[in-house]
N, C-alpha and C positions, 0 to 999 in steps of 0.2 A: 504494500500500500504506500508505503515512503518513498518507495522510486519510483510510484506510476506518480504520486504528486510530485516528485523532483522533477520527473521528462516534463511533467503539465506547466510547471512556474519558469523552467527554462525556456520553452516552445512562446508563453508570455512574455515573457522577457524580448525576447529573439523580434516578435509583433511588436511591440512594446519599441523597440529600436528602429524599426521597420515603420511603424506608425509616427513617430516623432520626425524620421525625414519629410514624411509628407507631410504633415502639419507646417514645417520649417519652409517647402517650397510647393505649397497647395497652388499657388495662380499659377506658378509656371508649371508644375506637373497639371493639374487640369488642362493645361492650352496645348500644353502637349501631348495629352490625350486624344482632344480634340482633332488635332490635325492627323491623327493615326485617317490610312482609309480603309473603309469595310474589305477593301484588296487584301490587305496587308494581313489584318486581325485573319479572312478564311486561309491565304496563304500558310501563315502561320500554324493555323491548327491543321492542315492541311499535310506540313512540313513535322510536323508531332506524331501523329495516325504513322503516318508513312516511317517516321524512327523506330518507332512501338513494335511496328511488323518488323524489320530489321533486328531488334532487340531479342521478339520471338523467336526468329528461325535461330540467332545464337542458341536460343536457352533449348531449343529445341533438340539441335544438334548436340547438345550437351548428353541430353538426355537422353538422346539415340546409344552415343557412343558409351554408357553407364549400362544400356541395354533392355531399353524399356523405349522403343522407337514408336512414336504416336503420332496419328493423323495429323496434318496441320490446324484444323479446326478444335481438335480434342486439344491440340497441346494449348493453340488459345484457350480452349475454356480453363486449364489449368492456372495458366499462367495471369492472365487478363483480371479474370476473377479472384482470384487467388492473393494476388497482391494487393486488392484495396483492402487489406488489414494492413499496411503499411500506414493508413492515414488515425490505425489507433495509436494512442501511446501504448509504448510498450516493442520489443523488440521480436518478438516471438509469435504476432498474430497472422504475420502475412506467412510467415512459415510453415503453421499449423493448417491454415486454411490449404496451401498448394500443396504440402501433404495428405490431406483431407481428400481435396479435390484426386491429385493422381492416383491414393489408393482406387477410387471409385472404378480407374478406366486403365487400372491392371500394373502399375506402376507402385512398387513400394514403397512406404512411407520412407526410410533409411536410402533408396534411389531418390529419391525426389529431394530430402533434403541434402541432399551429395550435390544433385545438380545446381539446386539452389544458391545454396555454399560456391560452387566450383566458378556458376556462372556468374556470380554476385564480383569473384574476387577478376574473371576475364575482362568483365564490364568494366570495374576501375583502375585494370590494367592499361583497358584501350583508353579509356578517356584521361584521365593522368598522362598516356603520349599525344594525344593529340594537345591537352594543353599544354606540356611543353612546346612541341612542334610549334605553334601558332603565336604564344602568348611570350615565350622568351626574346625580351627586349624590347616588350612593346609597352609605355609610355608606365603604368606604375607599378610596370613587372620590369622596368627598363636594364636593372640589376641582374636577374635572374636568368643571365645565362645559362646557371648551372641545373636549372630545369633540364634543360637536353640531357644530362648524366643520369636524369631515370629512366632515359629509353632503356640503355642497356640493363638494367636494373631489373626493371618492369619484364622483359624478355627472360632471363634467366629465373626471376619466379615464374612466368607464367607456362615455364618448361612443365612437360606432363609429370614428371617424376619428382619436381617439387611442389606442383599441385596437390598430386596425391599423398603427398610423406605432409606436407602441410593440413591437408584434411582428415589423414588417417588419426595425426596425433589429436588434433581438436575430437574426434569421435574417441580415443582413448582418457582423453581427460574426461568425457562425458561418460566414460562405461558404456561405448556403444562398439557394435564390432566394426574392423574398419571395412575398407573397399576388396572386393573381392580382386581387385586387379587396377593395373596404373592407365588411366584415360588415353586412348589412343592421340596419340601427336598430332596426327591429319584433322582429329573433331577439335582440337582447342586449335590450331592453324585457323579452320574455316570458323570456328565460336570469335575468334577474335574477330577476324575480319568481318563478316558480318556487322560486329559492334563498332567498327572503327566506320564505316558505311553508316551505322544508323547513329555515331558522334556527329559526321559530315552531314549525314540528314536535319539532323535536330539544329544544327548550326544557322540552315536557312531559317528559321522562325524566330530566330534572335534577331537574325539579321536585318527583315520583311520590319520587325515592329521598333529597331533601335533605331533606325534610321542613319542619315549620313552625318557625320563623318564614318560610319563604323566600316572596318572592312568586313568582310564575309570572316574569313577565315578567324579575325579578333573576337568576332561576335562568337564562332561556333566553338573558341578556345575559352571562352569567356563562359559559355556552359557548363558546356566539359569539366570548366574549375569547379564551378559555381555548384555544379552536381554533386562533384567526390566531396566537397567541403560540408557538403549536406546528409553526403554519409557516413562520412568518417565521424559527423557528429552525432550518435547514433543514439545520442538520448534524447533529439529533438523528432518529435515524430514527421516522419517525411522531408525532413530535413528546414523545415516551414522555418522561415524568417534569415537564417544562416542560408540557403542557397540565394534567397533575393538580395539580403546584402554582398555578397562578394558578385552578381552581376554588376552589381552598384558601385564594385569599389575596381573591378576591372573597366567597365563602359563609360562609366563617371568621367573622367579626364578626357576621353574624346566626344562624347555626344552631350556631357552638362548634366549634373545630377539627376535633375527633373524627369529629361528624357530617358536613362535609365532606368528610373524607378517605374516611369512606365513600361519598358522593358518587362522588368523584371517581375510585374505585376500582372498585366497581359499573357507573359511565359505561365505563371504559376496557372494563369484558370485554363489557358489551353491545355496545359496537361492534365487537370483535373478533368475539363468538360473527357477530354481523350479517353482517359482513364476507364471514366462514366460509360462514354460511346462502348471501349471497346469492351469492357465486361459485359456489358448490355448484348451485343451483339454475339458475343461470345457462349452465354450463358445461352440465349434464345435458338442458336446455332450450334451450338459443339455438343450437343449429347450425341454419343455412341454407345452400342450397349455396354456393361459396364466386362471387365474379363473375365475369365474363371477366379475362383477366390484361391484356387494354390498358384497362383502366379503375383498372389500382393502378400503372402504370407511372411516373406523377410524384411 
């Protein structure tokens, strides 16, 4: 109960800092609002949907190569659905729920959360390079050359044989058994890429609502941070207030506070409306019958 109230007063907190800019530049953020057009804001979510699927087929492939290979539609309803326990506090509800969900559709609890885990740590391997890639040198990262030195970093974790000796120990800490075997190279090759495709994707919808001066590339780096910083803060739920402000404090110096926080503000509901859409569609689409139950028994 003390930590589900600690994540609560942090995540206010977090709002609480987030609300205070805009109070601080309410006429220029509102004008800046204003000038966003209806183009931009469908672009945007447009540009969201389209990462999401890219995200999927990573998490997918994950799950393939673990050995529990699922339709595309089924793995959506897994995954889609599955995640809006991420918007509770608390760190364990989106897990339980896409465990929940893949026992249903023949996929072990102990596979599913392997994949989860595996593909949780590919996601913030690929975005962590892309925003070095983009973001080193640019105007209040101007320092941070040494961003680039986690490419190679980021590579030699996301090697299959330290994915797996990293996941097997977290299962030994928790007294669970580990992985039956170390994740094919070729499925974390294509997991990555995929995800570095759906970084590139999500890039445009920063891009579409931050307007000019930004480049493409700064805006889709500007994410990418703005994401990992969101989960690496893993007591705030969904990373709420902590991912807006580091859009704010990368886009800030080129575009004008105002404009980024519209940014960053616009980003947050596209991915929620997204979110919404695609569990929605997910849920109403992806039933398959469910498998034999000796096939979800480990």
């Amino acid at each position: 109960m003390l930590r589900r109230s600690l994540r609560v007063l942090l995540a206010l907190i977090a709002l609480g800092f987030l609300g205070y800019g805009l109070a601080r530049n309410w006429t220029e953020t509102t004008a800046a609002l204003a000038r966003l057009s209806p183009w931009s804001i469908a672009g945007a979510l447009a540009a969201v949907l389209a990462g999401q699927l890219c995200m999927l087929l990573a998490w997918r492939r994950v799950l393939a190569g673990l050995g529990s290979p699922l339709p595309l539609r089924t793995a959506g309803r897994v995954m889609f659905v599955g995640q809006l326990g991420k918007y509770i506090p608390g760190s364990v509800w989106a897990y339980a729920a896409m465990m929940e969900l893949g026992r249903d559709h023949g996929s072990p609890p102990r596979r599913t959360f392997a994949c989860i885990s595996l593909s949780l740590v590919i996601n913030l391997g690929a975005a962590l390079s892309v925003a070095a890639a983009t973001l080193a040198g640019q105007q209040v990262l101007r320092q941070a050359w040494y961003l680039l030195l986690l490419i190679p970093v980021i590579i030699v974790c996301l090697h299959p044989k330290v994915l797996t000796w990293g996941l097997n120990l977290a299962l030994r800490i928790a007294r669970k058994d580990p992985l039956d075997g170390v994740l094919p190279g070729r499925t974390v090759l294509v997991a990555a890429a995929w995800s570095v495709l759906g970084w590139l994707v999500y890039g445009l919808h920063l891009w579409l609502v931050a307007g000019d001066p930004a480049p493409y590339l700064v805006a889709t780096g500007a994410y990418a941070f703005a994401w990992a910083s969101g989960l690496l803060t893993f007591v705030v739920p969904a990373g709420v207030g902590v991912r807006e402000g580091a859009i704010v404090l990368v886009l800030g110096p080129l575009v004008g506070v105002p404009q980024a926080l519209v940014a960053a503000i616009v980003s947050r509901l596209a991915f929620t409306l997204a979110d919404l859409a695609l569990a929605g569609a997910a849920f109403a689409f992806g039933r398959t019958p469910a498998q034999a139950p000796s096939n979800v028994s480990a």
